[in-house]
C-alpha positions, 0 to 999 in steps of 0.5 A, spaced: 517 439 509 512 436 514 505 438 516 508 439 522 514 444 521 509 448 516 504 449 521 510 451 526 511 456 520 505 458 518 504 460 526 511 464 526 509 468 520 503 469 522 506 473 529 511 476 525 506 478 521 501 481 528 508 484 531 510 489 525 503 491 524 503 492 532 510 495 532 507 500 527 501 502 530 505 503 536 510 507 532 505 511 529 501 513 535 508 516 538 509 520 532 502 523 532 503 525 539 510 528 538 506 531 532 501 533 536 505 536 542 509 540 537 504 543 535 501 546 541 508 548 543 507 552 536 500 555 538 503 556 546 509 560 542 504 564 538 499 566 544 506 567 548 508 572 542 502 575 541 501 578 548 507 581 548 507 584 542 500 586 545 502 590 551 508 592 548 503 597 543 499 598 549 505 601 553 506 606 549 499 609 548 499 608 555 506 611 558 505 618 559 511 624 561 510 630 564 515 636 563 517 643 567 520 647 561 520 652 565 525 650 571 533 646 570 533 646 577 534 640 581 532 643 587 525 646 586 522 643 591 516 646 589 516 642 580 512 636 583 507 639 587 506 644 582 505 638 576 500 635 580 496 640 583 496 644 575 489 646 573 491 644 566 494 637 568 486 635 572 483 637 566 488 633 561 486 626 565 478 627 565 480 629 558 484 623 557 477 618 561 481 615 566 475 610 568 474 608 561 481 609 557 477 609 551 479 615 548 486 616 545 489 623 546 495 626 541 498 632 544 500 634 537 493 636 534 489 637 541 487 644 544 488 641 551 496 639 549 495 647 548 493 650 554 498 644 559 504 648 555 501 655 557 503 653 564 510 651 562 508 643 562 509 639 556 505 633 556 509 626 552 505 620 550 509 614 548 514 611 549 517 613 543 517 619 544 521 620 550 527 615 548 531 620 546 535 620 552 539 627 550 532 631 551 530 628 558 536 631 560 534 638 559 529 638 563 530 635 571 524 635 574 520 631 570 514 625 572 512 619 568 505 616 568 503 608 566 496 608 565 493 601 566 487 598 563 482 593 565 480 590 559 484 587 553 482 590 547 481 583 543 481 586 535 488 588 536 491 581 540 487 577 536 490 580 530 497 579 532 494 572 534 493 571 527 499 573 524 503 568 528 499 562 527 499 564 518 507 564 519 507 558 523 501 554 517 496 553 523 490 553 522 485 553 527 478 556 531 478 560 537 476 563 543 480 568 547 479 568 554 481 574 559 481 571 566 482 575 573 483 571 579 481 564 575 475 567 572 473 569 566 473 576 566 471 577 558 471 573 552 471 573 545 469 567 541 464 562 542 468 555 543 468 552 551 472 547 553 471 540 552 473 533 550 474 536 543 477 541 545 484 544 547 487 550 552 492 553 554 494 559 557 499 564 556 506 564 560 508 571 557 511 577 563 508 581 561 501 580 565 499 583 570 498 579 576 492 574 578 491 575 570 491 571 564 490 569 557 487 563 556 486 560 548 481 555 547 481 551 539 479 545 536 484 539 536 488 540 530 487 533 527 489 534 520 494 539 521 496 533 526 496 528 521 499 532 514 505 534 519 507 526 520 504 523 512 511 522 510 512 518 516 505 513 516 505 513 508 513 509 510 511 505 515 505 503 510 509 501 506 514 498 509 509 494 513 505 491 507 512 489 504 513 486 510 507 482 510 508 482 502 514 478 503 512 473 508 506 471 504 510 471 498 515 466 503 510 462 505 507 461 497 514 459 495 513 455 500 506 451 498 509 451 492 515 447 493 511 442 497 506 441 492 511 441 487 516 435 492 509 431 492 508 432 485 515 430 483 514 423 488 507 423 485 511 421 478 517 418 481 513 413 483 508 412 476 515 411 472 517 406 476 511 403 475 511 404 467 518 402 467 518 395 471 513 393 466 516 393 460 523 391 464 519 385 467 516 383 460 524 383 457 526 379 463 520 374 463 521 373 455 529 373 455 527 367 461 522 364 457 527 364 450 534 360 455 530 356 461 522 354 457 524 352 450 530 347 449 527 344 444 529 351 441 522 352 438 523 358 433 516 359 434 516 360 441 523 364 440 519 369 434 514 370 440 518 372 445 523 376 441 516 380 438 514 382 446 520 384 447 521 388 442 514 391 443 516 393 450 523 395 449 520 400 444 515 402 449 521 404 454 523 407 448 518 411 447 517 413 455 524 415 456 524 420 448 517 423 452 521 425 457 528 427 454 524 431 449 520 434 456 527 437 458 528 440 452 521 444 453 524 447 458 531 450 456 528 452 449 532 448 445 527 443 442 527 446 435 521 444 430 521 442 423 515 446 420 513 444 414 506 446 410 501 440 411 494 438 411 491 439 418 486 435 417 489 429 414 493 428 420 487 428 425 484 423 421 491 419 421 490 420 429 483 418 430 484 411 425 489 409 429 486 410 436 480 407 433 484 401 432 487 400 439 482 402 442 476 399 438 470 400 444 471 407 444 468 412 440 471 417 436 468 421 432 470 427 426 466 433 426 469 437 421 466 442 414 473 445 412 475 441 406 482 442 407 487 446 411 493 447 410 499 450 416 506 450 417 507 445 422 512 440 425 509 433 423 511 429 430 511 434 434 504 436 433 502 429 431 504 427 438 500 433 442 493 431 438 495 425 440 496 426 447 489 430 448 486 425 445 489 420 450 487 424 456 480 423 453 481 416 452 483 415 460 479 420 463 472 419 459 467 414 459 468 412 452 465 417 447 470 422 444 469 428 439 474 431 435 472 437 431 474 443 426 472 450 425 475 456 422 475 464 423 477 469 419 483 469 423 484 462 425 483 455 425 480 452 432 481 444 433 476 442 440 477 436 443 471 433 448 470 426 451 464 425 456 469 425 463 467 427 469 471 434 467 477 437 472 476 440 479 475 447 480 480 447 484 486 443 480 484 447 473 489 452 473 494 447 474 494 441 469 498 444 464 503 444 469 510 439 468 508 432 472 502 435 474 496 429 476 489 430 479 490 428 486 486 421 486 490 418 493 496 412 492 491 409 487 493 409 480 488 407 476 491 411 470 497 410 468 501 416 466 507 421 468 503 427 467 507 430 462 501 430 456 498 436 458 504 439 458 507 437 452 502 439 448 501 446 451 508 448 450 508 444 442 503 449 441 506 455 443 512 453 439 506 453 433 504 460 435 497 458 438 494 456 444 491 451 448 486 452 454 480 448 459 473 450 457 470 447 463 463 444 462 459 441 466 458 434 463 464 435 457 471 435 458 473 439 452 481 443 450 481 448 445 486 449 440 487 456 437 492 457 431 492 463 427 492 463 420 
């Protein structure tokens, strides 16, 4: 994937990315509103309910029938006029305190109930207490009297109010306004209406006209919020999984192209590995049958050496990288035996110390001998690479040193390097991986030793880890005892 076509990727991720989370938000605030109209629809039903059942309690304190038991008579002419004009009747009502309504009157323990039954008139109060249909009958001359009050006894409606909004789980603080003619004619509670506050007005029948209830409350925005919870929490998920997997799209996407460059990267530095050698046999094999007629052995001896040299070389780079491969698929097995540590090391360092005479290497190590299952090639050839690196990448002094704990043994590896980038730490022991220098290739190498070496240890039940310093460059070896 080019440059280009990443960019283009990035940005369609990225709108996608911008348009769920839009598309979300947008979803969620529908829900709030769905929520929030469910829910004054729920406070508007309970204020609804409640007055009706207010004035149905009222209706009945307040519906009165007079009786004549005396007459059965339709054609008393007289019955009605008798009703109204009876002493006990005018004393019954001033009793009853028409003009403040506030006293209650019960037939059945009152003196004045007495007296209006003196005169045949029998006084009934409640709806109730009339209801049966069978008893008006017997008594044709009859009058029903509705009383009205002005003001709205509040205890008794707020507590219906209350009863209606706990069935439904609302939870909210109010004030109750009695409105005549679009003013208010009486409150109870001390909420105004505002920004932060809600209204509605009652749509029940059975107010009376140019009259009305009006409910004032604080928004409910956590009854709001728990109601639609299961609904933001799914859209929450949903929308991080969504961003979860363009983001993981996206690095899979990085990593295939730094892994494409780092597999071009060592294409290339295998070519020119394998060139050279290839090269050098050709060169001998012309110089054997083309530049010695004279068929000079010591000639042919030279040339046949180098090409020896180099076909063992080319040997040696295709077994590194077949035995790679098999790292891969687990199916290198190793041959362990117990050995001596330390002789192995200082085999290694006598031998770097031959090829490379100008470098020094130095052996810090106080243990007398240390023995430990290991794979004489396999371990041989990690040390090896770790010192190789530091041959390549150092500035001509490296240190190889032993310590031991209680429960391991630890082989440290420094040169005087420049060390590895901050940046690229993370990825060196990764598979064909080189620090990034250009197109130049100053050192030779398939990045496969760090590699190597990383997973030969493993197989040997250790670890192999950076320590970054600032003017070191050191890999440590851990191997339990």
């Amino acid at each position: 994937m080019t440059d280009k076509n990443q960019t283009y990727l990035i940005f369609l991720v990225g709108i996608t990315i911008l348009v769920t989370i839009g598309i979300q938000l947008y979803w969620n605030y529908e829900n709030y509103l769905t929520n929030k109209q469910r829910l004054l629809n729920e406070v508007q039903l309970s204020l609804d309910q409640s007055v009706e059942n207010y004035y149905a309690e009222t209706s009945q304190n307040n519906f009165i029938t007079f009786i004549d038991t005396t007459s059965t008579n339709y054609s008393d002419n007289n019955s009605i006029s008798n009703f109204l004009g009876d002493t006990a009747i005018k004393r019954y009502f001033k009793k009853f305190d028409l003009k403040g309504g506030t006293e209650h009157f019960t037939h059945n323990d009152s003196v004045l109930d007495k007296e209006i039954n003196k005169s045949g008139i029998s006084a009934r109060r409640g709806i109730t207490e009339i209801s049966d249909k069978k008893e008006l009958e017997q008594y044709p001359n009859r009058i029903s009297i509705t009383l009205n009050q002005d003001s709205i006894q509040f205890p008794i409606l707020k507590n219906y109010l209350d009863k209606a909004l706990k069935r439904k789980s609302i939870t909210i603080a109010y004030s109750i306004n009695h409105l005549k003619n679009d003013s208010v004619f009486e409150k109870k509670g001390d909420l105004q209406s505002s920004p932060k506050t809600l209204k509605i007005i009652s749509e029940s029948n059975f107010l009376p006209d140019n009259e009305a209830i009006e409910l004032i409350f604080t928004n409910p925005i956590k009854e709001i919020y728990q109601r639609g919870f299961l609904g933001i929490l799914l859209s929450l998920v949903l929308s991080l999984s969504i961003v979860w997997c363009l983001y993981y799209l996206l690095s899979i996407i990085k990593k295939q192209k730094e892994l494409s460059l780092i597999r071009n990267d060592f294409v290339s530095n295998i070519t020119h590995e394998l060139k050279t050698p290839i090269a050098t046999v050709a060169t001998a094999l012309e110089g054997i049958s083309s530049f010695n007629r004279e068929q000079d052995e010591e000639k042919n001896k030279k040339y046949i050496e180098i090409s020896k040299q180099q076909l063992m070389k080319l040997n040696l780079m295709v077994e590194k990288i077949l035995d790679t491969a098999s790292l891969d698929h687990d199916s290198l097995t190793l041959n362990q035996e117990k050995l001596d540590i330390i002789q192995i090391i200082n085999n290694i360092i006598t031998r770097f110390k031959t090829t490379y005479p100008s470098y020094t290497i130095t052996l810090n190590n106080t243990i007398p001998s240390l023995l430990h299952e290991v794979d004489n090639f396999h371990f041989e050839v990690a040390i090896s690479n770790l010192i190789d690196n530091a041959i390549k990448y150092g500035n001509g002094e490296i240190v190889v040193e032993l310590k031991e704990t209680n429960a391991s043994f630890e082989i440290y590896v420094t040169d005087n390097g420049p060390g590895i980038p901050k940046s690229h730490q993370t990825d060196i022991f990764e598979k064909f991986f080189r620090v990034p220098s250009g197109n130049l290739h100053d050192v030779k190498g398939f990045g496969i030793g760090l590699y190597y070496a990383m997973k030969i240890i493993l197989k040997h039940n250790g670890t192999l880890e950076y320590l970054p310093k600032e003017s070191w460059t050191t890999f440590k070896i851990s191997l339990l005892k």
